[in-house]
C-alpha positions in Angstrom: 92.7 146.4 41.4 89.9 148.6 42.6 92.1 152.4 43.9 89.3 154.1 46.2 89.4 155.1 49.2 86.8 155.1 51.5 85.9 156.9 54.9 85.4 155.0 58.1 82.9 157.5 58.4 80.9 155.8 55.1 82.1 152.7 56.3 80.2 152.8 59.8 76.6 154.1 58.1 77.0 150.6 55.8 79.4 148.0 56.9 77.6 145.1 55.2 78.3 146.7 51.7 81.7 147.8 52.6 82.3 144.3 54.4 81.1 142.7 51.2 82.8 144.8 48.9 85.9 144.4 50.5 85.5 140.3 50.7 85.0 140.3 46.8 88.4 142.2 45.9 90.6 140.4 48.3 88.7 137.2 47.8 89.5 136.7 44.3 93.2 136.9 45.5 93.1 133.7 47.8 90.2 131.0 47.5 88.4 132.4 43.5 91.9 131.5 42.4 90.3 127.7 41.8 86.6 128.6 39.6 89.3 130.6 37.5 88.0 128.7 34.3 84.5 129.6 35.3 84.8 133.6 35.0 84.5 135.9 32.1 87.9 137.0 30.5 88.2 140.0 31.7 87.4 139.0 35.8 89.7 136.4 35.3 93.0 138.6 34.3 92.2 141.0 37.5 92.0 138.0 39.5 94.8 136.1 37.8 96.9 139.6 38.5 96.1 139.4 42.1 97.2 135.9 42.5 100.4 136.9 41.5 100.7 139.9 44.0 99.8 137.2 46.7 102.4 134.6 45.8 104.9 137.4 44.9 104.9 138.1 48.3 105.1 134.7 49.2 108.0 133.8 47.3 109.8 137.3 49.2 109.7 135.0 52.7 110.3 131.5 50.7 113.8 133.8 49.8 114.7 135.2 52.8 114.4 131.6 54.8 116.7 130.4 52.0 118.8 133.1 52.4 119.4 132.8 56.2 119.8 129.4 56.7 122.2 129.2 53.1 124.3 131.9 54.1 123.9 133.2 50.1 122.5 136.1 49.4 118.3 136.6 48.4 117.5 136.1 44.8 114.5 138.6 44.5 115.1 142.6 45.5 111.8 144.6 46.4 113.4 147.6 44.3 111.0 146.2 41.5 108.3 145.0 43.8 105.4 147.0 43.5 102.5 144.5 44.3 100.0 145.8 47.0 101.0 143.3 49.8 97.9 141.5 51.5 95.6 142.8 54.4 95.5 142.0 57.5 94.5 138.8 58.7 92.1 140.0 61.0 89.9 140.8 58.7 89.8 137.7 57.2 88.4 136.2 60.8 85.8 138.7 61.2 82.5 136.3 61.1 80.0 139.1 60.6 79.6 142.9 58.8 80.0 144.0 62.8 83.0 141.9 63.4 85.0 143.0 60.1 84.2 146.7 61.0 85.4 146.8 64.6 88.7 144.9 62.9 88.7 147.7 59.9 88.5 150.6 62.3 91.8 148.9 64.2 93.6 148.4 61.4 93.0 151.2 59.0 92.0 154.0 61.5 90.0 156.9 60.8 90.8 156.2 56.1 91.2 153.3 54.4 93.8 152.8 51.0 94.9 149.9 49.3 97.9 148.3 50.6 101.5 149.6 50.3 103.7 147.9 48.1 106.9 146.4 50.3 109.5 148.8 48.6 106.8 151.6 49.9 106.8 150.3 53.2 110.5 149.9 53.6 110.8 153.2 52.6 108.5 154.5 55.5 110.3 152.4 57.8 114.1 153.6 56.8 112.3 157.3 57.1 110.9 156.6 60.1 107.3 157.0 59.1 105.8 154.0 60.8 107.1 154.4 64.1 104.3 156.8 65.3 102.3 156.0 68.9 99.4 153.7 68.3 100.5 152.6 64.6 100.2 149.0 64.4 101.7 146.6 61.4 100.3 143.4 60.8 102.7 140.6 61.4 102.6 139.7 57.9 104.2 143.1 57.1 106.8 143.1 59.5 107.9 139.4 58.4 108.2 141.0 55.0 110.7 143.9 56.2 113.1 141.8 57.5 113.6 140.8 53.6 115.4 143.7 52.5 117.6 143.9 56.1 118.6 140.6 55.4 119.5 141.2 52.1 121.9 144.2 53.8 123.5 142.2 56.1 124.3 139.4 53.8 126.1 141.5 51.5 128.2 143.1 54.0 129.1 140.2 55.7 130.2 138.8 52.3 132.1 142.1 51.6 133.6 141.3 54.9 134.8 137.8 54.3 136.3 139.2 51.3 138.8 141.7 52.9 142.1 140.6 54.5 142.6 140.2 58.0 144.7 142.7 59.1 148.2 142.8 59.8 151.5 144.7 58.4 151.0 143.7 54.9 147.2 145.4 54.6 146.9 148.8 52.6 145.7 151.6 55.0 142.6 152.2 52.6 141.5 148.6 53.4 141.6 148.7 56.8 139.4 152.0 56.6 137.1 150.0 54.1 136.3 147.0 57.0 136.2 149.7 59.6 134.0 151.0 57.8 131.5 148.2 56.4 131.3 147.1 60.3 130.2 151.0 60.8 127.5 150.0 57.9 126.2 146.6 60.0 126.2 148.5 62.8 123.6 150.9 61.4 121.6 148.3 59.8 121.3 146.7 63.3 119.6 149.6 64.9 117.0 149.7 62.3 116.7 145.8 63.6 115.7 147.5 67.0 114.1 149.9 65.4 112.0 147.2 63.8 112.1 145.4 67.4 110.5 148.3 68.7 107.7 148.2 65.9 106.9 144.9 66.4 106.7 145.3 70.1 104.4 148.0 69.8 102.2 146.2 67.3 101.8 143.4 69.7 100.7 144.9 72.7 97.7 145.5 71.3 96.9 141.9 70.7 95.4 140.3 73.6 96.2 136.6 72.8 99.7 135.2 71.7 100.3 135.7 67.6 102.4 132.5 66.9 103.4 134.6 63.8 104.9 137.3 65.7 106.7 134.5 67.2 108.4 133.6 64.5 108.9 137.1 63.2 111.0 137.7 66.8 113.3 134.3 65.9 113.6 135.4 62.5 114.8 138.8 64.1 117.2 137.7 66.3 118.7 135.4 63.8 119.2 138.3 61.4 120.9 140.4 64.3 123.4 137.1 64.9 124.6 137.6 61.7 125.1 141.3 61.8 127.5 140.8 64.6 129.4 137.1 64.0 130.1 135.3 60.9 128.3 131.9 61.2 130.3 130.1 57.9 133.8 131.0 59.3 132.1 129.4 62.8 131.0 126.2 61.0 134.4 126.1 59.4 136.0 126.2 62.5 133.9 123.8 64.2 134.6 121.4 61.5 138.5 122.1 61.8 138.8 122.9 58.4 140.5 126.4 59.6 144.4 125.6 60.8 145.0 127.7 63.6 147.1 126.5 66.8 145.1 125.3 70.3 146.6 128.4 71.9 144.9 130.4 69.1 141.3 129.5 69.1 140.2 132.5 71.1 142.1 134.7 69.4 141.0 133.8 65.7 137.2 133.3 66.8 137.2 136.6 68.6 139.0 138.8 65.2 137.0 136.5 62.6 133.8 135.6 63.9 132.5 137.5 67.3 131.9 141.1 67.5 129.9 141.6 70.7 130.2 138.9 72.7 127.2 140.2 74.9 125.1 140.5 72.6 125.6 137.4 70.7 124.8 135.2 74.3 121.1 138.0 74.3 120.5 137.3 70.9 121.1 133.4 70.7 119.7 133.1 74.6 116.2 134.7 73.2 116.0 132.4 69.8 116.2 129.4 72.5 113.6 130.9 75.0 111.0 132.1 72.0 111.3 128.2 70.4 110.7 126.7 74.0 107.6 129.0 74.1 105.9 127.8 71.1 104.3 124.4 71.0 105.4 122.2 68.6 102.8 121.8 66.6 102.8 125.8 66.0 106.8 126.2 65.7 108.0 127.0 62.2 109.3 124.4 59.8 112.7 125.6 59.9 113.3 125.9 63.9 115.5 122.9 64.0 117.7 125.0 61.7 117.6 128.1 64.2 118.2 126.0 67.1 121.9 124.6 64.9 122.7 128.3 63.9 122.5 129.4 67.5 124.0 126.3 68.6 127.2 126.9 67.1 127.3 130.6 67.6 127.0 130.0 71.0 129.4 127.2 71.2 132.1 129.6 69.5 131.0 132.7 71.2 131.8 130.4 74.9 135.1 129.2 72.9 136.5 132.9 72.3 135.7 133.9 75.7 136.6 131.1 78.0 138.7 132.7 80.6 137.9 136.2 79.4 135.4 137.3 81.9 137.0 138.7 85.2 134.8 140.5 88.0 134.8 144.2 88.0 136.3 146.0 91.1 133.7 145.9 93.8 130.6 144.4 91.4 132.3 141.1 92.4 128.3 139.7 93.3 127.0 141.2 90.9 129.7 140.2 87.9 128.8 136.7 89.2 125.0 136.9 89.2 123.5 133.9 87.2 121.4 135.1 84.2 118.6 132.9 82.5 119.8 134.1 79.2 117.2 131.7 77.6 114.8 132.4 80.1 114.3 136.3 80.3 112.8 138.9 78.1 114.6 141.6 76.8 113.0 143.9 78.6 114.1 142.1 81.9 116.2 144.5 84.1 118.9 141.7 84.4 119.1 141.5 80.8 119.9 145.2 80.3 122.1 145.2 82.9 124.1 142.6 81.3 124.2 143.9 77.8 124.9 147.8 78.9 127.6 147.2 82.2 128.3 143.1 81.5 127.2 142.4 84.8 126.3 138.4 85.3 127.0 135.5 84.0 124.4 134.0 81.3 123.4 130.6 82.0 121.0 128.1 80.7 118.0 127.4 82.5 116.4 123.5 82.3 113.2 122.5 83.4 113.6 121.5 86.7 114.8 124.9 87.4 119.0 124.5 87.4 121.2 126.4 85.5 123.6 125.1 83.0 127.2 126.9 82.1 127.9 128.3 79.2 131.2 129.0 80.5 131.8 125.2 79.1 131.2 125.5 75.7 130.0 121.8 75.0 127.1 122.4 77.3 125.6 124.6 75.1 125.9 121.8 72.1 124.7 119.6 75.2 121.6 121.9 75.8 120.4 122.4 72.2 120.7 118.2 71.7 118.6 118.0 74.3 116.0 120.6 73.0 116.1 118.9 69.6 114.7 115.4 71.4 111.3 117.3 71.6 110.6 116.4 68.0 111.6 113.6 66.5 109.1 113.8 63.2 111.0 115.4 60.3 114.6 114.2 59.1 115.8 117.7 59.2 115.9 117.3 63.1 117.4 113.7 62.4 120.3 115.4 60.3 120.6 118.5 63.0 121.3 116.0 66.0 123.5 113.9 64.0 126.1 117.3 63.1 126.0 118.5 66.7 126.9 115.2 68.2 129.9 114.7 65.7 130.7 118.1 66.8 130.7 117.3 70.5 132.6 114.2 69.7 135.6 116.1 67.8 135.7 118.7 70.2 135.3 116.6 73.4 138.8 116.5 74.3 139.6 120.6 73.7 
């Protein structure tokens, strides 16, 4: 791969060779791929090479879906990623020399380099590095850094699972080993915000909606569910394959499975609001699987705090306040309210403008049915709807 560097200053006095130069080393990487058998030897082990980058990085977000919606942990680790990871795409639209330079000047700023690898970035993002005024990351990029936080929060939920619950019986050193592994998720969250707060920065530039970024945000908050609730001891429960007595539900969901019961309803209210916001011909292939995840968080977060909630001492109004939780940004005043005091009651909003409770924890399995009716095309939807109504059949009568 070609390592120069080049000015903007060079750039500007020539765009159409430095538009053309750049076309024919990241070209080779996407469409060349296909007149491989046509090129001399030596063109066609550069090119080969950069396929592989390119589908490397591919194969980093094929790993971290499976990952998520698998509950195991990812297969690849970017310690031994060192591939340049590809440009942005707004390059690739630029239609003329003029075009591709007013895009290279936004993206690249005042130098231009070759890519960073992932493992690079991450490490400028742990450090800090990339959260600087004005800096904006492609989408692509940020999708990729949520690999290796993933990866993080898998583990330690797994570590998690492993220790004992608590009790008489546990060793003192084992209590201070969970207390302390939740201490761990809890940092790994606020780089999520940190990342949040990337993300959000990189998007107020762009002047139409990035469907990508999108997805990058569901992706986001799905990763930040599972830093504060343990979705496979949820689905166990909701299956009753976990014996614990009637009286006992809250108690077991709220010590095993919920952490922050505020910030489970923000972060399952905004995967709901950002899928309602994407047409269905733009969603993600795996959004039926986001809307069951958050489904049955929800559903258990409602089940551990039914009765839980009691108005503060003259906020009664306010304690009371319906919140769209599915239907407000996270910048909304209400929201932050909510998450910092608790004041409100998250609801669910439905098109004709009513509200549903989520005090009633079956509504929510209601609500996300409902959603799932949208789209009827892909058997994966077929197979959702089918578990949540069994669920709302076995549970119908707690």
């Amino acid at each position: 791969m070609q390592e120069t560097k080049c000015q903007l200053q060079e750039c500007q006095q020539e765009p159409e060779r430095f538009w053309e130069g750049w076309k024919a080393s990241e070209a080779k990487s996407r469409w060349v791929f296909f007149f491989l058998p046509l090129l001399p030897k030596l063109l066609h082990r550069i090119i080969a090479d950069l396929v592989i980058s390119r589908l490397a990085h591919s194969w980093v977000i094929v790993d971290q879906e499976m990952s998520l919606f698998s509950d195991t942990a990812p297969i690849l680790s970017i310690v031994n990623l060192h591939s340049p990871m590809p440009d942005a795409d707004a390059l690739w639209q630029a239609n003329s020399p003029s075009d591709w330079l007013m895009a290279f000047e936004s993206v690249h700023g005042s130098n231009y380099s070759n890519p960073s690898s992932l493992r690079q970035l991450f490490t400028r993002f742990v450090a800090g590095e990339i959260e600087e005024p004005g800096m904006v990351i492609p989408p692509l990029h940020l999708r990729l850094l949520l690999h290796p936080l993933q990866t993080q929060v898998c583990q330690l939920r797994q570590f998690l699972t492993c220790l004992p619950d608590g009790g008489s019986h546990a060793k003192a050193s084992r209590t201070v080993s969970k207390a302390a592994t939740k201490a761990r998720l809890e940092e790994i969250s606020m780089l999520l915000q940190q990342w949040y707060s990337i993300s959000k920065q990189s998007a107020s530039n762009r002047q139409e909606t990035c469907w990508t970024t999108c997805a990058n945000l569901i992706m986001y908050h799905l990763i930040s569910l599972n830093a504060i609730t343990s979705f496979k001891d949820i689905e166990q429960f909701a299956r009753r394959e976990v014996v614990v007595g009637p009286f006992r539900h809250a108690a077991w969901l709220q010590s095993r499975c919920i952490d922050q019961a505020e910030e489970t309803s923000f972060h399952c209210g905004q995967v709901l609001r950002l899928i309602r916001s994407m047409p269905e011909q733009v969603r993600p292939s795996w959004w039926a699987g986001a809307i069951y995840r958050v489904a049955l968080t929800y559903w258990a977060n409602s089940m551990a705090n039914v009765g839980s909630r009691f108005p503060t001492s003259g906020h009664s109004v306010e304690a009371d306040r319906p919140i769209a939780i599915d239907a407000l940004t996270p910048e909304d005043p209400a929201i932050t309210r909510y998450l910092k005091y608790q004041e409100g009651q998250p609801v669910l909003s439905k098109p004709d403008g009513s509200f549903i409770s989520t005090d009633v924890p079956n509504n929510i399995l209601k609500y996300c049915i409902d959603l799932l009716e949208e789209d009827s095309s892909m058997r994966l939807t077929d197979g959702i709807k089918r578990k949540l109504r069994i669920f709302l059949a076995g549970w119908k009568e707690s």
